[in-house]
C-alpha positions in Angstrom: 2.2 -57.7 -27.5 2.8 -55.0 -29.7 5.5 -54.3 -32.2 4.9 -51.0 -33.9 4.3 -48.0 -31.5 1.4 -44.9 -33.1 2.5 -42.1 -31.5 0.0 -39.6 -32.0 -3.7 -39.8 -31.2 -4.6 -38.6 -34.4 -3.8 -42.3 -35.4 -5.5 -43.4 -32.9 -8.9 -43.8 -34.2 -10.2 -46.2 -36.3 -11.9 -45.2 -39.7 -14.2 -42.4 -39.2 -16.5 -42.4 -42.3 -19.1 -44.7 -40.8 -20.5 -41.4 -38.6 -20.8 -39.7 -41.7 -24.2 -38.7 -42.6 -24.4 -36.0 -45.4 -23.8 -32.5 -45.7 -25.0 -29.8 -43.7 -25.7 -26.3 -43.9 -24.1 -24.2 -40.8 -27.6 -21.7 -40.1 -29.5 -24.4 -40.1 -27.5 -26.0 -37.2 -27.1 -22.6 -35.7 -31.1 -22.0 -35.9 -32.2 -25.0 -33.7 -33.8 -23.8 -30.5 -32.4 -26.7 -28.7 -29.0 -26.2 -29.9 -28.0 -24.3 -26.3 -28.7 -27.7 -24.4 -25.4 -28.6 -23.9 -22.2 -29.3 -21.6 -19.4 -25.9 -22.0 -17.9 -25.8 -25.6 -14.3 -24.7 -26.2 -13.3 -22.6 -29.0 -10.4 -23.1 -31.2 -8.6 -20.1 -33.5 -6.1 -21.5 -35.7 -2.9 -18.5 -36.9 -1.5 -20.5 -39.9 2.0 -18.3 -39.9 5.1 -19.1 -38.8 8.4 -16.8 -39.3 10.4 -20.1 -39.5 9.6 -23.5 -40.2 10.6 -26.5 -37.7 12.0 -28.9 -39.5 9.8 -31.4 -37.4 6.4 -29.9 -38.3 4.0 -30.6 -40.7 1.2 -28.5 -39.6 -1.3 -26.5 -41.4 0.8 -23.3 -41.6 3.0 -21.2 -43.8 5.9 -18.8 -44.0 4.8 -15.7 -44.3 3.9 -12.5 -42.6 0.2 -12.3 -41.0 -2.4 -11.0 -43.2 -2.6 -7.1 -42.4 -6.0 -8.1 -42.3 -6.0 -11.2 -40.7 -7.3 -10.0 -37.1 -10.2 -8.4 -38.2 -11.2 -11.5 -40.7 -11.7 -13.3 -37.3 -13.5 -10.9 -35.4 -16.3 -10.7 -38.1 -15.8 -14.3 -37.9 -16.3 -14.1 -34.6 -19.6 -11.5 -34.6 -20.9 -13.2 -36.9 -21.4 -16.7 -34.7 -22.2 -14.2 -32.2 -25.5 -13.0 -34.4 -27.3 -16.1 -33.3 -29.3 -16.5 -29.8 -27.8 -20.4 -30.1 -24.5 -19.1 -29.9 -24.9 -16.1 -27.3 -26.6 -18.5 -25.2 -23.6 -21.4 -24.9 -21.2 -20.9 -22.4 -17.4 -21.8 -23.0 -14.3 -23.0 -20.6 -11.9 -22.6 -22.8 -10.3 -21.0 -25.9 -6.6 -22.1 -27.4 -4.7 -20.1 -30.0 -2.6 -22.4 -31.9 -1.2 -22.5 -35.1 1.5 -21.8 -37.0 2.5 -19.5 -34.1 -0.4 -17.4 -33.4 2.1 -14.6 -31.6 2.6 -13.7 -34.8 0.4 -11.2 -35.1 0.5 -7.8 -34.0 -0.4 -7.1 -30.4 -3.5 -5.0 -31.3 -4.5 -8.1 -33.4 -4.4 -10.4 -30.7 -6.0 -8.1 -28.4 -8.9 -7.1 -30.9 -9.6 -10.8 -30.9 -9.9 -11.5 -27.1 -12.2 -8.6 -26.6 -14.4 -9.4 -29.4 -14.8 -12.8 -28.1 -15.6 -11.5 -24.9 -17.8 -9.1 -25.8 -19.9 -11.5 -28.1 -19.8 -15.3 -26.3 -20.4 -15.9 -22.7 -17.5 -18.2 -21.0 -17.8 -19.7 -17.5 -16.1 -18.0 -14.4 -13.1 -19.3 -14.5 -12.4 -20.0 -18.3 -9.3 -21.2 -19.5 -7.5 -18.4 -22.5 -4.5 -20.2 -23.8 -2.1 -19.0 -26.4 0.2 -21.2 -28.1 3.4 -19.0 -28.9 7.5 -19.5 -29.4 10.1 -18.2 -27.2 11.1 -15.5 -30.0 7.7 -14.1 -30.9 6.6 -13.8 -27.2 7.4 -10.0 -26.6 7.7 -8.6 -23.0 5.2 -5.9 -24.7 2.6 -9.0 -25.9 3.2 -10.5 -22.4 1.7 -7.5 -20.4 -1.0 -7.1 -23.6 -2.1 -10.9 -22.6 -2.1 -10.2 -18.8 -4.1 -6.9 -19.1 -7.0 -8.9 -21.5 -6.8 -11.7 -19.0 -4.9 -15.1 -20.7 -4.0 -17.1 -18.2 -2.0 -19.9 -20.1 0.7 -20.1 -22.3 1.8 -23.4 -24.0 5.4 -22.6 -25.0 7.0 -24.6 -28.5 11.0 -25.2 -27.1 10.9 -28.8 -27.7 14.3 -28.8 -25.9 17.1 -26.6 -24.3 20.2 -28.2 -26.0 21.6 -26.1 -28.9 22.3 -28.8 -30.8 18.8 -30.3 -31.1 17.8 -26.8 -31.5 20.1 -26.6 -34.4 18.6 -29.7 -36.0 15.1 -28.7 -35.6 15.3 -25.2 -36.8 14.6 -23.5 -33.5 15.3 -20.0 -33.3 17.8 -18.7 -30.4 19.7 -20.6 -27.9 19.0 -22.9 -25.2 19.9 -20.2 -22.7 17.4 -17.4 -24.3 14.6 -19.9 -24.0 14.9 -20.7 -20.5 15.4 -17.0 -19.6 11.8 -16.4 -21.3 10.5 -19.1 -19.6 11.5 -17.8 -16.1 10.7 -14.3 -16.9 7.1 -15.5 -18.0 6.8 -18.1 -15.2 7.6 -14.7 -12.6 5.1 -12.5 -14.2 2.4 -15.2 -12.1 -0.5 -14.5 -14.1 -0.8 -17.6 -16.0 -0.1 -21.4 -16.1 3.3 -22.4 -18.0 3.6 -25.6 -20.3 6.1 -26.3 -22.7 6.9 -28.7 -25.8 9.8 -31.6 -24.9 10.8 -33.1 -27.9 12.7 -36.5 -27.4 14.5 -39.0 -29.4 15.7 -36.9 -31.9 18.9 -37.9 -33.9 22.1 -38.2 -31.5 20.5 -37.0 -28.2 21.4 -38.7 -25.4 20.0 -39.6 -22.1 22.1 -36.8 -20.9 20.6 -34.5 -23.0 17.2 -35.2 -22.0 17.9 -35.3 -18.2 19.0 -32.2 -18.6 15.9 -30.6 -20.1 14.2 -32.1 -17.4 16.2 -30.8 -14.8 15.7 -27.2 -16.4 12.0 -28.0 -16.8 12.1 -29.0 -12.6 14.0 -25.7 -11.7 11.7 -24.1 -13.5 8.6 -25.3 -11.8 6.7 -25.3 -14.8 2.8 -25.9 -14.7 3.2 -28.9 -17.2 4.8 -30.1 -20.2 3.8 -31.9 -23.4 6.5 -34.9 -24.6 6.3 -35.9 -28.2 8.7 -38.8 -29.1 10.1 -37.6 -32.8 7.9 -38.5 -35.3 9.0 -39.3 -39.0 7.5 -38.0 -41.6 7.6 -37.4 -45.4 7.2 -34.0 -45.0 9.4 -32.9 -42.6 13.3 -32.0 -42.7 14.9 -33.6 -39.9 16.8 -37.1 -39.9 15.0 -39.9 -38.5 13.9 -40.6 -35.3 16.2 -42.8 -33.0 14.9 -46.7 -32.8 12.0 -47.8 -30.3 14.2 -49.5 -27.8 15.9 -45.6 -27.3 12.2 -44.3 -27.6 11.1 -46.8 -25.1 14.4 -45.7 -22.6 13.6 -42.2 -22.9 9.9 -42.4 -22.3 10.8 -44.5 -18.7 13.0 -41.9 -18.0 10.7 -39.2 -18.4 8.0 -40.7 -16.6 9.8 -41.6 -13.4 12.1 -38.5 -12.9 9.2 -36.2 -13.5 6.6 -38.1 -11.0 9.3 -38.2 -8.7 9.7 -34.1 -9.0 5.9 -34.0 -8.3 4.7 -34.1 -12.3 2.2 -36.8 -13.1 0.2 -37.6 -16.8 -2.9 -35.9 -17.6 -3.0 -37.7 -20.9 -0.7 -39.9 -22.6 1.8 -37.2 -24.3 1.7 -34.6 -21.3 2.5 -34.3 -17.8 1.4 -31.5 -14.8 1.7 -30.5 -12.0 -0.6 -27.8 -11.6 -2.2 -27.5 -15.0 -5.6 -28.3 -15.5 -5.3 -28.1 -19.2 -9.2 -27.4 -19.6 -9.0 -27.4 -23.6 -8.0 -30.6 -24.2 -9.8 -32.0 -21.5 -13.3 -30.8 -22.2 -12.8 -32.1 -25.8 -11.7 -35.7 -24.0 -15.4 -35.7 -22.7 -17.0 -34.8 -26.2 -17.2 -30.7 -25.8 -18.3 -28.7 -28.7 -15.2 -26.5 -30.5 -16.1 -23.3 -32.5 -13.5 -23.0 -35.0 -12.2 -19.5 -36.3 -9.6 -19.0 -38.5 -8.5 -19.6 -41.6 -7.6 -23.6 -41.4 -9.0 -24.2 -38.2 -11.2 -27.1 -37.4 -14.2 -27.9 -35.1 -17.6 -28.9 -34.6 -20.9 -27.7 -33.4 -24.6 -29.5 -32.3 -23.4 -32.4 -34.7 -21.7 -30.5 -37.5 -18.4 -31.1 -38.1 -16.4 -28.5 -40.3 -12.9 -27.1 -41.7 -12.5 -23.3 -42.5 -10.4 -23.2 -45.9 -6.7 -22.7 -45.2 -6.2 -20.8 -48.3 -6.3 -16.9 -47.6 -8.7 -15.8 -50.3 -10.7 -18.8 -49.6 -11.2 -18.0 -46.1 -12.0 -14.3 -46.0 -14.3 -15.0 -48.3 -16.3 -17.7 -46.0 -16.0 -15.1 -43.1 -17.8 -12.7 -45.7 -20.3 -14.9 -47.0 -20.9 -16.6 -43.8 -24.7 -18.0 -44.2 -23.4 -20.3 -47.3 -21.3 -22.4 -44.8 -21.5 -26.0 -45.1 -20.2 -28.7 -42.9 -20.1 -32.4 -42.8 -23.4 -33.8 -40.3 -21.8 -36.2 -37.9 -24.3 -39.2 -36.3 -24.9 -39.1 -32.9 -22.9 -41.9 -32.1 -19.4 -39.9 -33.0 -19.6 -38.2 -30.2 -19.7 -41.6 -28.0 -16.6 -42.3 -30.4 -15.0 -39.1 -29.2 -15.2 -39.8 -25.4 -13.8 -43.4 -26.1 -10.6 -41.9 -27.7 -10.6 -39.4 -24.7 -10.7 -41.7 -22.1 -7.7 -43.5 -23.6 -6.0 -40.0 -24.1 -6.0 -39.3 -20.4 -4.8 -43.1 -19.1 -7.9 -45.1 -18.8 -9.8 -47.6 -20.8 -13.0 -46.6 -21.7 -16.0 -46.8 -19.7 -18.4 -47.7 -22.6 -18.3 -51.0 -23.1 -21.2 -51.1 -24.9 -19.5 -50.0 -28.0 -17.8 -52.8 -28.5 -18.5 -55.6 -31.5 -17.3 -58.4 -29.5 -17.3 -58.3 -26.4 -15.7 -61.6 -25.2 -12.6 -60.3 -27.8 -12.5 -57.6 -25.9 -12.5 -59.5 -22.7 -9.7 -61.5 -24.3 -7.8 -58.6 -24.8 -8.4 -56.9 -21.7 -6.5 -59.9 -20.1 -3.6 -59.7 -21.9 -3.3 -56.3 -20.7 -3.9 -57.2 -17.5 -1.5 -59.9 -17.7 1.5 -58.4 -19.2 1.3 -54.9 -17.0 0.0 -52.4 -19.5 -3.3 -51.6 -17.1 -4.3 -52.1 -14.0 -7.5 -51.8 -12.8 -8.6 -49.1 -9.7 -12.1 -49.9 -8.5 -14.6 -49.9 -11.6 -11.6 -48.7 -13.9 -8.9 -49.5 -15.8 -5.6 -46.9 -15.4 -2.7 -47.2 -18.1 0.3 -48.1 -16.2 4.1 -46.1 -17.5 4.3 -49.1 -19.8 0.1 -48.3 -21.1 0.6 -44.8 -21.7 3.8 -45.4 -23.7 1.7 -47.9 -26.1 -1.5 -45.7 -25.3 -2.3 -45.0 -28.9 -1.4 -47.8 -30.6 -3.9 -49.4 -27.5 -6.5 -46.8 -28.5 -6.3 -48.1 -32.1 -6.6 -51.8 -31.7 -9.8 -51.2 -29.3 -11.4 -48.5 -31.3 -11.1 -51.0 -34.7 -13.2 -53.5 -32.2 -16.2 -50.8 -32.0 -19.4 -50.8 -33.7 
């Protein structure tokens, strides 16, 4: 049915520039009585420093040392969102520090930041703090900082524990020192434990990735996220391996890790005890407050993107009442959920959307027919051969939506 396999959900989607409607000034948004109305947001803080590059990665990042300023950019960042009742008067769930490598700042930099967003948002009981980090820049020192201010996840960048593939992706330390972090983090018992598995690089083998799987079991992580090796202009590292080793390696993921009590949460990761709150508020159409210079979000409608560039950025953080943003229409956020329900292994609920439905009807067959869903009382779940084709799914029935 398909020949060509999307791996990421950001090409998921369908064109976006139909929810467009104009420009928007950020107080304005941030002014509106009935802005507070609304399910728990999730914020996002984007670190764009790396100390090395992955030769896999083409993320919004650099290498560089942090700003010496950097941590106190964001926390005027931060007090200044905090200045309006609308945003003292949302609640969060969730917070993720991604990156670049957000450990790279200095303790007292990340801790600065956690208290000021404590101090100045309100967050539900049991809110989710994740920080996205590498073995080598997570510090037995930064570890106890993060368990005295309260983060209780950790989503951990070893993409796999063979030397070789660490080699080839420009991962620093060995295979050994990785897992030994892992364990030592995973016996503090403060906080959930996911990790990145890469697969499909060039040369591994099935062995290979068995074995990081076994290490991943013995390890009794909270979850892991899979990426299939993506190719890209801007990357480093030789191509991928072909889809019919993709499509091998995917299977054999999926059924050794259900049968060692793992099972998907969304179409690139798999848990077994982690709840994953980020992502999965954003699934359902949650607000994100973005801080940090590069970071991306959107709130009450307004979607924006703090400059990436340094001087740019402090600047915005210093001028803060001349933000703009891009005004989203309301039906974006119905767009949102669509892509999320797809994301976690279902099709999605809102039919409505659709153009056509009898082509959608057609289409839904065909799944049905050749095994990619199946349907569980008024739903439709992915099956292991679904989530592999998830997003390439997710774009052929988002490009049949109004």
């Amino acid at each position: 049915m398909f020949n060509s396999r999307l791996k990421t959900h950001h090409s998921a989607m369908a064109e976006g520039a139909k929810y467009l409607k104009g420009p928007g000034v950020l107080m304005d948004v941030l002014e509106q009585k009935n802005s507070t109305n609304r399910q728990p947001a999730t914020i996002y803080i984007h670190v764009p420093f790396c100390s090395k590059i992955c030769s896999f990665c083409n993320m919004r990042r650099s290498l560089q040392e942090p700003h010496s300023n950097y941590g106190d950019w964001i926390v005027e960042e931060i007090r200044n969102y905090g200045s309006y009742t609308s945003v003292k008067e949302m609640v969060f769930d969730a917070v993720y520090f991604g990156g670049g490598t957000p450990t790279t700042l200095d303790k007292e930099d990340l801790r600065k930041i956690i208290r000021a967003l404590k101090e100045c948002f309100r967050f539900t009981e049991n809110a989710e703090f994740t920080i996205e980090t590498t073995v080598s820049e997570l510090t037995e020192d930064k570890i106890a900082m993060f368990w005295e201010e309260g983060v209780n996840r950790f989503s951990v960048g070893v993409q796999t524990f063979h030397d070789e593939g660490r080699r080839q992706m420009n991962r620093i330390g060995s295979g050994r020192q990785a897992f030994e972090k892992l364990r030592y983090l995973k016996n503090a018992g403060f906080a959930t434990v996911s990790m990145d598995l890469i697969y499909n690089y060039p040369n591994q083998t099935v062995g290979d990735l068995m074995e990081d799987l076994k290490k991943i079991t013995s390890l009794e992580l909270g979850g892991f996220s899979m990426y299939s090796l993506i190719n890209m202009k801007e990357t480093k590292i030789d191509e991928a391996q072909g889809l019919k080793n993709d499509e091998e390696m995917f299977f054999r993921i999926a059924e050794t890790m259900e049968r060692s009590g793992y099972r998907f949460l969304e179409l690139t990761k798999m848990v077994r005890d982690d709840t994953y709150k980020y992502i999965m508020n954003r699934h359902y159409g949650a607000d994100t407050l973005p801080l940090g210079a590069g970071a991306g979000g959107s709130i009450c409608g307004l979607a924006m993107m703090n400059p990436i560039d340094l001087r740019e950025y402090q600047t915005s953080v210093a001028e803060f009442g001349n933000r703009k943003g891009m005004q989203m229409h309301p039906a974006y956020k119905d767009s949102v959920i669509f892509k999320g329900d797809l994301q976690r292994g279902y099709l999605p609920r809102n039919t409505a959307l659709y153009k056509d439905y009898e082509a959608y009807q057609a289409i839904l067959s065909k799944l049905l027919a050749e095994h990619y869903v199946v349907k569980e009382g008024e739903e439709y779940r992915l099956t292991h051969k679904g989530i592999f084709w998830g997003n390439t799914i997710s774009r052929e029935l988002a490009a049949m939506t109004q």
